[in-house]
Each structure stands twice: as structure tokens, then as C-alpha cells.
N, C-alpha and C positions, 0 to 999 in steps of 0.2 A: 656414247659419242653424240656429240648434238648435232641435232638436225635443221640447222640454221647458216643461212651466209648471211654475213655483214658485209655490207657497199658499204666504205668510207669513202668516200671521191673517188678517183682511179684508184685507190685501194681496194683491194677484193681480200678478204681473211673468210676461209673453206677450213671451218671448225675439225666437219669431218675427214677433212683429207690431211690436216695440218697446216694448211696451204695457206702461202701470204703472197700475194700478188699485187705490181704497180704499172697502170698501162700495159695490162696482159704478161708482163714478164714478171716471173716467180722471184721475188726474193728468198733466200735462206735465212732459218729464224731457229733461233736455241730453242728446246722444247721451253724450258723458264721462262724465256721472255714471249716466248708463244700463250703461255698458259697466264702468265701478266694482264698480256693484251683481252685475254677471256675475259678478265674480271673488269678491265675498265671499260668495255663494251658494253657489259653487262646490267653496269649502271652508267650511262652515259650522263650528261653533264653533274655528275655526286662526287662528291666525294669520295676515293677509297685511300683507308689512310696507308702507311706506312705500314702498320701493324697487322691491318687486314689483309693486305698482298702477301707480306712475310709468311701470313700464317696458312693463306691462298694456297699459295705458289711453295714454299719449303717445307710444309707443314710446321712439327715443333722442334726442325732442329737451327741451332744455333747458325745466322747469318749476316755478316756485318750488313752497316749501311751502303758500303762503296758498293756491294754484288751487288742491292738494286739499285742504285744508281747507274751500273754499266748495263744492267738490263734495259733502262728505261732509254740508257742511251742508244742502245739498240735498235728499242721499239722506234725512235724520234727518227733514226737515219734510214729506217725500212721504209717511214711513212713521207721519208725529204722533210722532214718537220723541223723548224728553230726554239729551241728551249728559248731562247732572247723572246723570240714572237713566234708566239705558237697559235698554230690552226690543226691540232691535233690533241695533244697532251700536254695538257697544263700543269706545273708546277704550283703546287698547293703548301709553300714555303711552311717547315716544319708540318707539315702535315702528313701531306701525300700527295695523291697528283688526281685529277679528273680531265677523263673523256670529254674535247670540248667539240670537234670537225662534226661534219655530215656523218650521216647514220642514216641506212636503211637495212632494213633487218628481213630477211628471205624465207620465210618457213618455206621447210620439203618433211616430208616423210622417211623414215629409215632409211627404207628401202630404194631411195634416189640416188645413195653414193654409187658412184660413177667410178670406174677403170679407165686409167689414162697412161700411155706408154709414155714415161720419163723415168731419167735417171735416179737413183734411190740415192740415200743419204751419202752412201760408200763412194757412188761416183759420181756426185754435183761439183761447180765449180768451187772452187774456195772464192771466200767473200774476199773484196778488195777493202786493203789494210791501210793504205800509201797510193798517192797519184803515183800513176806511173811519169816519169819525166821526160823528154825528150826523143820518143818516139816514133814522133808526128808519122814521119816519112816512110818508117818501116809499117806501122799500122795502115795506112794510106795501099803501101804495095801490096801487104797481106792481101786486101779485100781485095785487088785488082788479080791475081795472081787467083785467088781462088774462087775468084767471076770466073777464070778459064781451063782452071785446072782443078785437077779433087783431090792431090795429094801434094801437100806443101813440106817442107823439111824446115823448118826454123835452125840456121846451125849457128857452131860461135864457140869459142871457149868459156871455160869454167868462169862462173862469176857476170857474165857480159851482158844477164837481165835475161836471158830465153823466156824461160816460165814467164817471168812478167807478165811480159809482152804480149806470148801465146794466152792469159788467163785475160789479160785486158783486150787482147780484140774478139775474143771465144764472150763476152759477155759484151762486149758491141755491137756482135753478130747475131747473137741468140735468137733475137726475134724472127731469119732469116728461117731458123729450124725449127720446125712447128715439133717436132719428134726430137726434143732436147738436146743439149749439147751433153758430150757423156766424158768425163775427166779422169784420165788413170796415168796412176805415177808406177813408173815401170823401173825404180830402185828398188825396189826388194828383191824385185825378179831373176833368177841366174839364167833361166833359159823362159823360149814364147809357152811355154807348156802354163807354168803359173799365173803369167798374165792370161791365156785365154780361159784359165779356170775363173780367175777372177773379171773376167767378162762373164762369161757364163753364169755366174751366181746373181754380177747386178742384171742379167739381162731373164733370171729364172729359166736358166736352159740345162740342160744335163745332156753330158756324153763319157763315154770310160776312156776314147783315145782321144792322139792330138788331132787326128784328120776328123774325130766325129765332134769334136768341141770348133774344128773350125767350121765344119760345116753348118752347126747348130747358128753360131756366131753368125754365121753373115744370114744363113735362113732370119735370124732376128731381125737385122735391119734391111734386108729386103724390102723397098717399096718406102722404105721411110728416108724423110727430109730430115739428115741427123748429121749431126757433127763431132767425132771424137777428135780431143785433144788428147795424146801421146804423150808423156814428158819424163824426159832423162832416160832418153833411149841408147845411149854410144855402149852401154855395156852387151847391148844384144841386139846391134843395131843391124847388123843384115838378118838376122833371125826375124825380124821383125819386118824389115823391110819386105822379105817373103809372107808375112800374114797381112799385110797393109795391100800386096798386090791383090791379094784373093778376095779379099772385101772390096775392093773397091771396083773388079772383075765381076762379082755377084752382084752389088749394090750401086745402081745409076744416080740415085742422090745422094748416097755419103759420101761427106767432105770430111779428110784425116787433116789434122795438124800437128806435126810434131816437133820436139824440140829433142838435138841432140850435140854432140861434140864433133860429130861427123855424120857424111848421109849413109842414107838408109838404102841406097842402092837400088830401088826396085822401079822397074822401068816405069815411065811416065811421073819418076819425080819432080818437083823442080823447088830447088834449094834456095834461103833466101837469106844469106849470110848476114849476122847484127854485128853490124862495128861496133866499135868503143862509143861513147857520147862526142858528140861532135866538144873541140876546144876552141876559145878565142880567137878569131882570126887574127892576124898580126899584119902591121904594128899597131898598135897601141899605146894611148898616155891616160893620164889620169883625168882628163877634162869630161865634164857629167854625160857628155854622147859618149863618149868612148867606155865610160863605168856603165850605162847604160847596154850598151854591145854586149859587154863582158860577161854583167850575169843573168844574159837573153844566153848566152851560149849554154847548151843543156848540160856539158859537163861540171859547169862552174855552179848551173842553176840545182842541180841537182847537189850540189856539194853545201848550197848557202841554205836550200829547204830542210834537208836533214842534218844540220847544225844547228839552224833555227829552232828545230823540232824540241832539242836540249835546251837552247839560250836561244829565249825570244830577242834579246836585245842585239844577236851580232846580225853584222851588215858590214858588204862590201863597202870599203873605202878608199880614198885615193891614197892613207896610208896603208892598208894590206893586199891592195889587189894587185903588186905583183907577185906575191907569194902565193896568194889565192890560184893564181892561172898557173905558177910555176907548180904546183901541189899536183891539180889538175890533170899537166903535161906528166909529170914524172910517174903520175899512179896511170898514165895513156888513157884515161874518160874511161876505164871499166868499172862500171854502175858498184858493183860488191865495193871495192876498191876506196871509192867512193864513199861506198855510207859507212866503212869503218874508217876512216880518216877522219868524216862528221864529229865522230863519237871525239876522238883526240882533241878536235877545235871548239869543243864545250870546254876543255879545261887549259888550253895550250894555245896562245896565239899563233896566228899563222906563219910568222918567220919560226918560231919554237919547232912547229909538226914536219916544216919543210928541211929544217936543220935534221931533225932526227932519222926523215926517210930517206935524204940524201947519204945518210952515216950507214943506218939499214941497211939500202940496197945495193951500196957499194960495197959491205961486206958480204952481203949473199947470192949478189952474182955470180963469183966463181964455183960456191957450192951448188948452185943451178942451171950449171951446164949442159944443154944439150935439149933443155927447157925451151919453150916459145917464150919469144918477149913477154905478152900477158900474163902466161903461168908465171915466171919468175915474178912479174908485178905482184901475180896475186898471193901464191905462195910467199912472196916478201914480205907482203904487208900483213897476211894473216901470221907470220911469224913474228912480226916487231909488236900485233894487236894483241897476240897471243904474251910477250915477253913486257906488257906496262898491264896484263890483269894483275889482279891480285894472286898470291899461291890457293887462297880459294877459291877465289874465282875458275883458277886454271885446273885447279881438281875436278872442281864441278861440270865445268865445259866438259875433261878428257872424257866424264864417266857419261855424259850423255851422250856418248858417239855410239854406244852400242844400241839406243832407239833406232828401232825401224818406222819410218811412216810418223813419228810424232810420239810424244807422251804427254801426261795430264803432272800436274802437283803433288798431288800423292806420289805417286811411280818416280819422279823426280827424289822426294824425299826418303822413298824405300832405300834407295839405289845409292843414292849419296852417305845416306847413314853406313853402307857397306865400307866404305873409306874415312870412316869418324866423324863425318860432317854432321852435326845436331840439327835434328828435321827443323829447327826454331831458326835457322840461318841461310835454309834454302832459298823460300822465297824471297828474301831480301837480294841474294845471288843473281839468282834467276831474272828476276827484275834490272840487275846491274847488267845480264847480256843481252838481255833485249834491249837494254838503254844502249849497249853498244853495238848492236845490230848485229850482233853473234848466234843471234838465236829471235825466231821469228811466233807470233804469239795468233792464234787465233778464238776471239772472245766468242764468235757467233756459234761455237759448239760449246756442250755440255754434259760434264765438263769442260773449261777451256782447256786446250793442247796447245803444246808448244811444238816446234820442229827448228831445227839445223839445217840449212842448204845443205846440197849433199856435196859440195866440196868443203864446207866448214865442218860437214860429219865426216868424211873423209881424212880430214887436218886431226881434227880431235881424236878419233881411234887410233891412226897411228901414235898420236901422243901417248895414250893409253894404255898404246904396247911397248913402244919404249919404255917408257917407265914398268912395264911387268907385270901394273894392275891387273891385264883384260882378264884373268880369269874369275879373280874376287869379283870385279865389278859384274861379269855375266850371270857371275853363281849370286848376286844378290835382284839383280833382271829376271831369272829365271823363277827366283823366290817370288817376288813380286806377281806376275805374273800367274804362281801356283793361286797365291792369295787371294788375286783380283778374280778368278775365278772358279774360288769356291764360294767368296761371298756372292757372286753372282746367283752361285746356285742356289744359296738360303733365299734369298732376295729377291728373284727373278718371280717369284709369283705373285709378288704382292703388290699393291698397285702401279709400280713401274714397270712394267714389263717391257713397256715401247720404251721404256729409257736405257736400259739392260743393254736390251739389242741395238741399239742403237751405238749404244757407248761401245759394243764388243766388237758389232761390225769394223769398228776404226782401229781394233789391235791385233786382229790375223798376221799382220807382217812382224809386231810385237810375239805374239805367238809362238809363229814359226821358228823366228829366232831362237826365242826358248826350247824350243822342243827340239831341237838343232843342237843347239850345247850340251843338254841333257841327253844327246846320243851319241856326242862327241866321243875322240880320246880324250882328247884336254877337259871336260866338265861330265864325263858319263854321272848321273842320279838317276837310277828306274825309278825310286819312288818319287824322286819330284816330276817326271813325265809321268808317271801315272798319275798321281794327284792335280798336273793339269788338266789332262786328257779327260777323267773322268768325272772333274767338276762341269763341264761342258755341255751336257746327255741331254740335258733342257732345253737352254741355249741354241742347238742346233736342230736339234727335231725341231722345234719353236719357228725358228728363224728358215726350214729348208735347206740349212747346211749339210744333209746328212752326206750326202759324200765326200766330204771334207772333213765331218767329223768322223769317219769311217779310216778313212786315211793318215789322219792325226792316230788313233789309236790303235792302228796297224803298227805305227812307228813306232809306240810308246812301250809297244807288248814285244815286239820281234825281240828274241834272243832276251829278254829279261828275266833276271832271275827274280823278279817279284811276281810274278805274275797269282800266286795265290796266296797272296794276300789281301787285304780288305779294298786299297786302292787298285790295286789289280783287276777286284772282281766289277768294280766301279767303270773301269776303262770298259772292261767286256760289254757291261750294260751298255756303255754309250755305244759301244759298234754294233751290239745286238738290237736297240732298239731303232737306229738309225737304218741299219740292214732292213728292219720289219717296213721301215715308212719307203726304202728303196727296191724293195721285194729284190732282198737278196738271199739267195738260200744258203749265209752259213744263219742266216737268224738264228732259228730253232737250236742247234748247236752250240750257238755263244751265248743264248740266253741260257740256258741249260748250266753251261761252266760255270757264268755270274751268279748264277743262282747256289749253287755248290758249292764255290769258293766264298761267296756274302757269310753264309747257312755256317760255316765253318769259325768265319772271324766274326760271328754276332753283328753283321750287321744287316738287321731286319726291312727298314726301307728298303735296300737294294734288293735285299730276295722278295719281297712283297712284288717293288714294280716289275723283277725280272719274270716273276711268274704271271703277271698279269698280261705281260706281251707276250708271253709262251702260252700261253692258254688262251689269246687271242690268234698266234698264229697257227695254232693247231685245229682252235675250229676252223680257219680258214682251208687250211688242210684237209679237212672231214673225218678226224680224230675227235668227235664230241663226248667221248668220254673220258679222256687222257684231258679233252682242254676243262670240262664240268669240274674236274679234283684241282685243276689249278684256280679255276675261278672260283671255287670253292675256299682253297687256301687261302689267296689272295685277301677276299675278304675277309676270313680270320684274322689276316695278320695285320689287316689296314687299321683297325680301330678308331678311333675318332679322324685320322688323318682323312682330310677333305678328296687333295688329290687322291691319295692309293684308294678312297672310297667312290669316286669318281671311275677311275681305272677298271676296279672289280665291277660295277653295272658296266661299263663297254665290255670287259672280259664277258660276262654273264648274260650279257644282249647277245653277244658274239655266238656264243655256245648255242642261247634260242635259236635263234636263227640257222645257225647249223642245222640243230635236230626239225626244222622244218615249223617252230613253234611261233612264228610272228606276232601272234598275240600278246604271247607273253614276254618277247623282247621289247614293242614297242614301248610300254610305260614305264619297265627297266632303263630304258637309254632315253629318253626323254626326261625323268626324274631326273635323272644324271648331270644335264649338258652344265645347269649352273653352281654345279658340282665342284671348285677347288676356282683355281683362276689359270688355268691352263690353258689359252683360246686353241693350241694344238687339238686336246681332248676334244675339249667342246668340239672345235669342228667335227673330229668324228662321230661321237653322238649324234650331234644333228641331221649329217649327214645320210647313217643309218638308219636315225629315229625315220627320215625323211623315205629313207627306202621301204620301209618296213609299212609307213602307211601308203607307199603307193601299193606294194604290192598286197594289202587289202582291202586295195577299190578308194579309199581317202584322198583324193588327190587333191583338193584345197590342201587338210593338212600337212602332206608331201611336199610340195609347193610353199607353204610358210617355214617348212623346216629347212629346204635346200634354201630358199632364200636368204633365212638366217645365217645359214654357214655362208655364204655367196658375200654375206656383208663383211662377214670376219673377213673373209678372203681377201677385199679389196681393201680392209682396214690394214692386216697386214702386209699388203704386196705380197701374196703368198697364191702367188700365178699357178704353180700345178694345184692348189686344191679346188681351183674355181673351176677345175676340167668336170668332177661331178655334177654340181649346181649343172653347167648345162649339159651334161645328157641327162640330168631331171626333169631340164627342162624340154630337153628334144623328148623325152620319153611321153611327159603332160600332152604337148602337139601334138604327139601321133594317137596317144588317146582321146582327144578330142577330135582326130580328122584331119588335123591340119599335116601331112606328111610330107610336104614337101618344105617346109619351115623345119619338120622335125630332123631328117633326114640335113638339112644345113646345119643344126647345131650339133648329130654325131659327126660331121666332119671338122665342125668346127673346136670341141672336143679333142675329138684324137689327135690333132694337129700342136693341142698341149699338151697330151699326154706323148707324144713322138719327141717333141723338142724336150721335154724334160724328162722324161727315160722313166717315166710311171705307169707303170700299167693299171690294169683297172684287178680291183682287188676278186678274189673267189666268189666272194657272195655278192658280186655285182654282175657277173657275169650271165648269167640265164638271163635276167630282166633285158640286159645289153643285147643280147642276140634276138629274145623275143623282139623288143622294139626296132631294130636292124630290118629282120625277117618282113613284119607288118608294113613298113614305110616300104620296101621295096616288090613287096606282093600289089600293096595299092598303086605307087608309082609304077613300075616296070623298070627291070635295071637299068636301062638308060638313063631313065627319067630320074633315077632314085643317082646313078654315079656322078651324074652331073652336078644335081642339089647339095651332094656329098663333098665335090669338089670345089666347088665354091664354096662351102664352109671354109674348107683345110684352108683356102688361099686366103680367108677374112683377115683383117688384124685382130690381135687375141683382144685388145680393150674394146673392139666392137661385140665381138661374140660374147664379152662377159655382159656389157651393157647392155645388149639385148637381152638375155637370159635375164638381169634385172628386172627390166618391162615386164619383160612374159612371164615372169615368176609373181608379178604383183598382180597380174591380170588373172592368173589361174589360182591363188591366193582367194581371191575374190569371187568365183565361179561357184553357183550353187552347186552342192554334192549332188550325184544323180543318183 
């Protein structure tokens, strides 16, 4: 990772962090166009052609021109840049493009990257795609409303722009929240259990119940200036309402914003209902002040921009603007309403669209009895939008109502071909419901995803089911899904690894789903949940998911009659090795199965890694001779394989160190760390290498080893392993004297080892107590609880940053 910031003007790009910043607020950037930007920084006012970024940035596989054209479009809107006149990136017609803006270039040292509490990829805001329209006045009250209140309710029926709204003042606000604004869609959700799991994962906190995950929860945002946006909560919305009280009860500067179909009920809310878009006032005639009025009013304005969007050439005129405003009235200004009507007036003049809604909704009001006006609006209009697609069209909509949370082009394509659609017709589809505002597209990730409002996902499954599809279409989701994450697993070590995780984090709710049908009665497959399950075992050690993937493979195994077979033995490994990183004690026992049942169906990687973690948790154990023949086999059976050779020196450090041999573990696990492309492993190697020479008197190189691991840690967001680094580093201070620094980083330590439910591993423990015992022999337990307690209460991004410094400073200190 480089050790460089680039100042473009108020642009700030933090290589190492991935970070692109304007005017201190963080824009979100595709890794692609992130790793673009590298290269034309790289050479500032040069050329780079077309051919060299391709080869840059994709390496050598096949990518039209449009993909980097929409990258570079990217880079230009992160930077406010105008391709017309550029003072950034210049277009080098048939060429390429060159860096042309200010440049000043920052060298730091490795060891500089910096811990900062913000929202990780899974819960940033989504980039804005469309002005928002017509607003004004609800944005305006938002701010005022939560100048004096800390919990807002955004309510409204389906369609009427919430999200919007909530995403467009949550990024007008941002600067307000130095401790980021944190964004979760609470549609996947059946009850607050799931949601505060997946707080807990973006916030790196662990608990086993719903009361210790809330508690974990608000301990996080404690003391911080933060904002969560809540969105599409009316499914669980007092369930919610109950965890929104309790943080906001713990937390004096978090401000919630949520969006729902009703409120959340929990005392000190205050609600703040979105009309429809305001319509024309009346009367009106056609004279140019009065056509003037007309598409100032936001429901007209909004109806003439996303028409335009399709047909540059239409404009309100004194020949259609009664139709225009009668359009308007009849859909009541509900924003959805709205943009698919748009789509109608690219091909259908406006008296045509208003004939046909008048014909619509007077035949669908009596079947939407008992409906709110709106609903019937909108359920009218998605059904007459739904009844001028094409039969392709309308197949391909039904089958994406079973995505959760979004899907990518591929996953589209699996999914479709399950109902005969030829993967060669998708995207041209796809592109026809985005044109019709059926389906919503976000470029700034990567791959791009697409998503469904969740009342057009709503519309569309039910379609799905009436027609009798939903279980082919599941059973080819679920397929998909097995897929995507087994090629993860080939793939996941090689130089993408942050793209891997990155991409996986965004299909948990994809996922679940699958793993859900696959346990069903209507879609039971053991083997295809096992074959998801236990592509994953990387993945989630990697990423810190391990109690998530423990739980996943609990589901996968209960009551399956595959369980011994080769995907079987796979799932086991993922919950045995995931158990080992969560000291849980079926480890030893599941690794043992996996090992048994691999050993059986020939398949040797699995029993290689199963034994390598069983002969690591056995020395842990103080079984060094039970874990010596595993580590033993292990590397028999690794043979050229990098990782399992990797694996076998941690297994075989592990075992040294057991039998009390530190010697000879340290240049075993040291050899090691650059061992496969695992940054999991590594960390650990380092981390041990790091233990192994303190505790024979090396404390520079102890000190350069935790630091190493310290950086991985902050490269990946990977908060409980940064807990080691500082008690390394509190161990270095109290060897040098300084105890009362020391004694602040064991509190500041345990205080991530507590929220995230890790304890400290066997062979950390003597040194942990020795250094404990020493800072409080010198201090005096007073002295020593107090330093202590002020650690625990630090923010964790200070206590890593610290440990940073100090880890460069004792790095640096001559050996004694």
C-alpha cells in the first residue's frame, strides 16, 4: 500500500486508506476508478493512454471502452470537474486522458496509516444518482427538527420519496458528524436481532444475545458525534422503535433518522410526514407567466426533468400543459408515480398517457378497495407500467423481486437464464428498466448493482408468485449464489482480496436468502447449502465474520443428511475454523469431523487446513504432542501449496512455543508471514513472531513485528486484531518504565477485546499477566486502576493510533 497523500486542491486521495476526499467530506469511489486515479496522479501532466489504464486497472481481461469512460466519469464528478473545461482530467481525444490540476504529493512512512471511526463500505451513504426535486421545505424542517430533537421519523406512503430525502439531507448534514453518518436498510430484516447483528459487524463489535449486541451497540457510539439513517422500517417498526430509544438513552450526540410507512413509536419521537409534490396552483391559462408557474411547481418540475432525462427535446407547452398538470393531479405529485409516467412521455404524448391513466385507474379502483388513495395511485400505475413492458421485460422484472439488498449483471443473468432468457438479452432488458425507472442502478460500486424500490420488489414477487415461477426462480438465486461463492474462494487470495470482501459484504442479505430456501419445505438442497456455506471459510475468518459464518453453517448442517460428505466436511471447516478465531470450544471437535469426513471423500486441502487448526488449537491447549503429528502432517500434506505451507509454520511455531522452545518458533513464523496471501495468517505470524521476540528480551524486533500486523489491521478495518499490537505495545512501555502509558493501553486493549467477545489466546496469557502484575507493583493499584480506566473509556481509533507512534518509537530504540 503506498505511503503517499495526494492534495489536489480541496481534493485529498489517502492511497492508503482508499480515501477520496472534497472539502474534508469523503466521497465514495469504485475501487476501479480509485486505482484510475493512481495512475494518473502518478504521472501528472502525461499522458496515460487508454491501453495503459486498461491494462493498469483490469489487468488482461477483456473491457469495453464505455466501462472506462463511466470510470473516468466518475473520477470528474468526485473531483466537481467539467470534461467541456477541465481543471482536473483532461481528455486526450483518441488517446487517453492526463492529470492536468494542482498536485502536491505527501510522503509518510508505512507506519503512519491512521484508525479512524467511520462507516465501512456495507454502511456508507449510497452516492446520489438524480437531484432530488422538490424538497426544499421538508429538507429545511429536517435540519430544524433535528437542531432540537435526536430522533426524527421521516413517514409517508410507499413511493412518496422517503429514502430520498433521508439520503439527500444525511449528505448535507455529514459535515455536522465528525464520527460519520452510518446508513442501513432494514428490508431484509424480519425482526431487530438481524439488524443489530449487522450493526455490530459494521461497528467490529461482538455479542451472543439481543441485550449484549445492544449493549455492545450503543457502547460504540458512546461519546460520538454520529448519525444513523434507518430506512424502510414499518416492517419492524416498533421493534425498532425500542432499540432507537436505548441508543439514544446511552448516546447524548447521536442523531437517528428514519424512514418508515408509520412511526416508530418510542417516546421522544417526533414525525415529519412527506406529502405528495406540491401541484399547480389553480387557475391557470397558458400565457408564459402562468407556463412559467406551472413547471416551478415540483410535481410538474419533476415530471418534465425525468422525461427530459429520455427526450431532450420535450418542454412544457401552451399546447400540453393541460395534460401535463391533469397527469400530475391524477397520479396526486407521488414522486415514484411520477418518474414512471416520465418513462410513458418519451414515447406517448401527453394527452395519449392521460387517456390511458384515466382508463387504468378507473378500472382498478374497485379492485383496490379498502387501499389509501396513494396506494391505489401507486399500485395503479405500477400495474398499467407493469401491463405496456414488454413479456420480457415483465419476466425479467418478476425474477428480480427475489434480490435482497441489490444484485450485479452476472446474478441477473444466472437468474434469468433459469426462465429461458439468453444471458445475450439481459442487459439490454435491464437497461430498458432502468430507462423506465423500474429498477435503480448504482455505478460507484464494483461491480455495479442494480436494486428495486422495495415496493416495486414487492409488485414484482408477488407477480412471480402468481405466475408459479417463485420456486425455479429461487432454485436458480440460490444456484447463483452457491457459485459466486465458490469462485470467491479460488480467487479470494490473489490479488483482489479487498475486492472479494468488499463485493461479499454487499450480498449477506442475497445470502441469507439463499440459505433460507435451501432450508425451506418448498426448495430443501443440503448440498447446495452446504456448498454455500462452506465456500465462505476464507471469506469470513478474512473479513471477521466468524460469527456469522458459524451461524450460517449451523443452519446448513442441522438435520442434513449430507453432512458426510465432501461439501459437508467443508461447511465443518468453516465453523471449526471460524470457532478457533472465536475461542469457541466445539473447535477441536468440528475440526476433527472435517478432518474425517474431507480424509474420506479425498479431499486433501480441507483435511490439510482442518489439521493445521487442530494442531494449532491443541498447542494452545497444552497437548504438544497430539498438536507436533498434526503439524507434522499438515506439512506433508501441503506440498508446494503457499497457503497450507504458510498454515503448517503457524501450526509448527505454535507447537515451539508450546513446548517452551521460542527459539525455534521465532524464525519458523517469521519465515512464514509472506507465506500465501492470506493477510488473516500473516497477521497471526506476525503477531507471534512479535511475541516470541519480546519474550526473548528483542524488543525493537517485537515492536516492528506488532507494528506490521497493527498496519494490516488498520488496512483491513479489522478492529479486534488491533487489540494485540497494543498490549505489545503497553507490554514495550512497561519494559521500558513507562507504566503508567502501559497500564492505559492494557485498558485500552481489553476494552476491544470486551466489545468484540475475543479474548486473549493461551500462549498470550503469562506475558499478559506478567505485564499487568509489573505496571501495578510500580504504580500502586490505585494508581495503576485509574490509568487502566482511562484507557477502557479512550476511543478505539485513538488507542490504535497511539500504539502506532509507540510502536515506531520502540522500533527504533537501541536493543539493551
Amino acid at each position: 500500500m503506498e505511503a503517499v497523500t495526494y492534495l489536489c486542491g480541496e481534493v485529498r486521495v489517502e492511497p492508503g486508506n482508499r480515501r477520496l476526499s472534497r472539502a474534508g467530506s469523503e466521497i465514495p469511489l469504485e475501487p476501479k476508478a480509485f486505482a484510475a486515479l493512481l495512475q494518473l496522479l502518478a504521472r501528472p501532466g502525461e499522458l496515460v493512454t487508454r491501453d495503459e489504464l486498461l491494462d493498469a486497472v483490469w489487468g488482461h481481461r477483456y473491457v469495453t471502452p464505455a466501462t472506462l469512460n463511466r470510470v473516468v466519469t466518475l473520477l470528474r464528478r468526485a473531483f466537481g470537474d467539467d470534461a467541456n473545461a477541465p481543471r482536473f482530467i483532461d481528455t486526450v481525444h483518441g488517446a487517453g486522458y492526463r492529470y492536468v490540476g494542482p498536485l502536491q504529493r505527501q510522503e509518510s512512512s508505512a507506519a503512519e496509516l491512521r484508525a479512524r471511526f467511520a462507516p465501512p463500505v456495507s454502511a456508507r451513504l449510497p452516492a446520489r444518482l438524480d437531484a432530488l426535486v422538490g424538497r426544499e421545505r421538508e429538507l429545511a424542517r429536517l435540519g430544524e427538527l433535528l437542531a432540537q430533537h435526536r430522533g426524527i421519523t421521516l413517514v409517508g406512503a410507499g413511493g412518496m420519496g422517503k429514502t430520498q430525502c433521508a439520503l439527500e439531507f444525511a449528505r448535507e448534514s455529514a459535515r455536522l458528524f465528525p464520527d460519520g453518518v452510518w446508513f442501513f436498510d432494514l428490508v431484509p430484516f424480519e425482526n431487530t436481532l438481524g439488524w443489530l447483528k449487522s450493526m455490530a459487524d459494521a461497528l467490529s463489535v461482538r455479542a451472543d444475545t439481543e441485550s449484549g449486541l445492544r449493549a455492545q451497540v450503543c457502547a460504540a457510539f458512546q461519546g460520538r458525534k454520529a448519525m444513523l439513517v434507518l430506512d424502510n422500517c414499518e416492517r419492524i417498526a416498533t421493534a425498532v422503535g425500542e432499540v432507537v430509544l436505548e441508543l439514544l438513552h446511552s448516546c447524548e450526540e447521536l442523531r437517528i433518522l428514519a424512514t418508515s410507512q408509520r412511526s416508530l413509536s418510542f417516546r421522544g419521537e417526533h414525525l415529519l410526514s412527506l406529502p405528495p409534490l406540491a401541484l399547480p396552483d389553480q387557475p391557470w391559462d397558458a400565457e408564459p407567466d402562468s407556463l412559467a408557474r406551472i413547471a416551478a411547481a415540483p410535481a410538474v418540475k419533476l415530471l418534465l426533468l425525468r422525461t427530459q432525462a429520455l427526450q431532450s427535446g420535450f418542454a412544457l407547452s401552451a399546447e400540453n400543459a393541460r395534460s401535463i398538470v391533469r397527469i400530475c393531479e391524477r397520479l396526486d405529485g407521488v414522486p415514484l408515480a411520477l418518474e414512471l409516467a416520465a418513462v410513458r412521455l418519451a414515447t406517448l404524448s401527453p394527452d395519449e398517457v392521460l387517456e390511458r391513466l384515466e382508463q387504468r385507474f378507473s378500472f382498478l379502483s374497485d379492485s383496490a378497495a379498502g387501499r389509501a388513495d396513494r396506494h391505489q395511485t401507486l399500485a395503479a400505475l405500477l400495474e398499467w407500467s407493469f401491463g405496456l413492458l414488454s413479456a420480457a421485460e415483465r419476466r425479467l422484472l418478476e425474477a428480480l423481486g427475489v434480490f435482497v439488498q441489490g444484485w450485479t449483471a452476472e446474478a441477473a443473468e444466472h437468474v434469468a437464464g433459469a426462465i429461458g432468457m439468453p444471458a445475450a438479452s439481459v442487459m439490454p432488458l435491464l437497461g430498458a428498466l432502468v430507462s423506465k425507472s423500474l429498477v435503480s442502478v448504482d455505478p460507484t460500486l464494483s461491480p455495479t448493482r442494480y436494486r428495486l424500490l422495495e415496493s416495486v420488489r414487492e409488485f414484482a414477487l408477488g407477480k412471480l408468485r402468481e405466475g408459479g415461477a417463485e420456486a425455479l426462480v429461487r432454485r436458480a438465486h440460490l444456484a447463483y449464489y452457491c457459485l459466486l461463492a465458490e469462485r470467491s474462494r479460488r480467487e479470494i487470495l490473489l490479488p483482489s482480496v479487498p475486492q472479494w470482501n468488499q463485493r461479499l459484504k454487499h450480498e449477506h442479505g442475497n445470502i441469507d436468502a439463499a440459505l433460507e430456501w435451501s432450508r425451506s419445505a418448498a426448495g430443501r438442497d443440503d448440498e447446495a447449502a452446504l456448498r454455500l456455506v462452506g465456500a465462505l471459510m476464507l471469506y469470513a475468518k478474512c473479513t471477521g465474520e466468524g460469527r456469522r459464518a458459524i451461524e450460517w453453517g449451523q443452519r446448513a448442517l442441522a438435520d442434513s443428511a449430507l453432512v458426510h460428505s465432501a461439501a459437508g466436511a467443508r461447511t465443518l471447516l468453516t465453523v471449526g475454523v471460524n470457532c478457533f478465531i472465536v475461542r469457541h470450544p466445539l473447535c477441536g471437535p468440528t475440526l476433527a469431523e472435517a478432518a474425517d469426513i474431507a480424509a474420506r471423500a479425498c479431499d486433501h486441502w480441507t483435511v490439510t487446513y482442518a489439521c493445521g487448526y487442530a494442531a494449532c488449537e491443541l498447542a494452545l491447549r497444552g497437548d504438544a504432542e497430539a498438536a507436533q503429528l498434526l503439524a507434522e502432517r499438515t506439512r506433508a500434506l501441503a506440498g508446494e501449496d503457499a497457503l497450507l505451507g504458510g498454515l503448517a509454520s503457524l501450526a509448527q511455531g505454535f507447537v515451539c512455543i508450546a513446548r517452551g522452545e521460542l527459539p525455534q518458533a521465532l524464525p519458523i513464523l517469521a519465515a512464514a508471514i509472506d507465506q500465501g496471501a492470506d493477510d488473516h495468517q500473516s497477521h497471526f505470524l506476525e503477531m507471534y513472531a512479535g511475541l516470541c521476540s519480546y519474550a526473548l528480551g528483542d524488543l525493537p524486533a517485537a515492536a516492528s513485528m506488532w507494528s506490521q500486523s497493527l498496519q494490516r489491521s488498520i488496512r483491513l478495518r479489522h478492529v479486534r486484531g488491533a487489540a494485540g499490537s497494543i498490549e505489545g505495545t503497553a507490554y514495550l512501555d512497561i519494559q521500558r518504565g513507562e507504566f503508567a502509558t502501559g497500564a492505559w493501553g492494557l485498558g485500552a486493549a481489553q476494552a476491544i477485546r470486551d466489545a468484540t467477545s475475543m479474548p486473549l489466546l493461551e500462549f498470550w496469557r503469562p506475558h499478559h499477566a506478567a505485564a499487568v502484575a509489573a505496571a501495578r507493583e510500580a504504580l500502586g493499584s490505585a494508581q495503576f486502576e485509574q490509568a487502566w480506566a482511562q484507557g477502557a473509556h479512550v476511543r478505539t481509533e485513538t488507542a490504535v493510533n497511539q500504539a502506532v507512534s509507540r510502536l515506531r518509537q520502540h522500533a527504533t530504540l537501541t536493543r539493551h
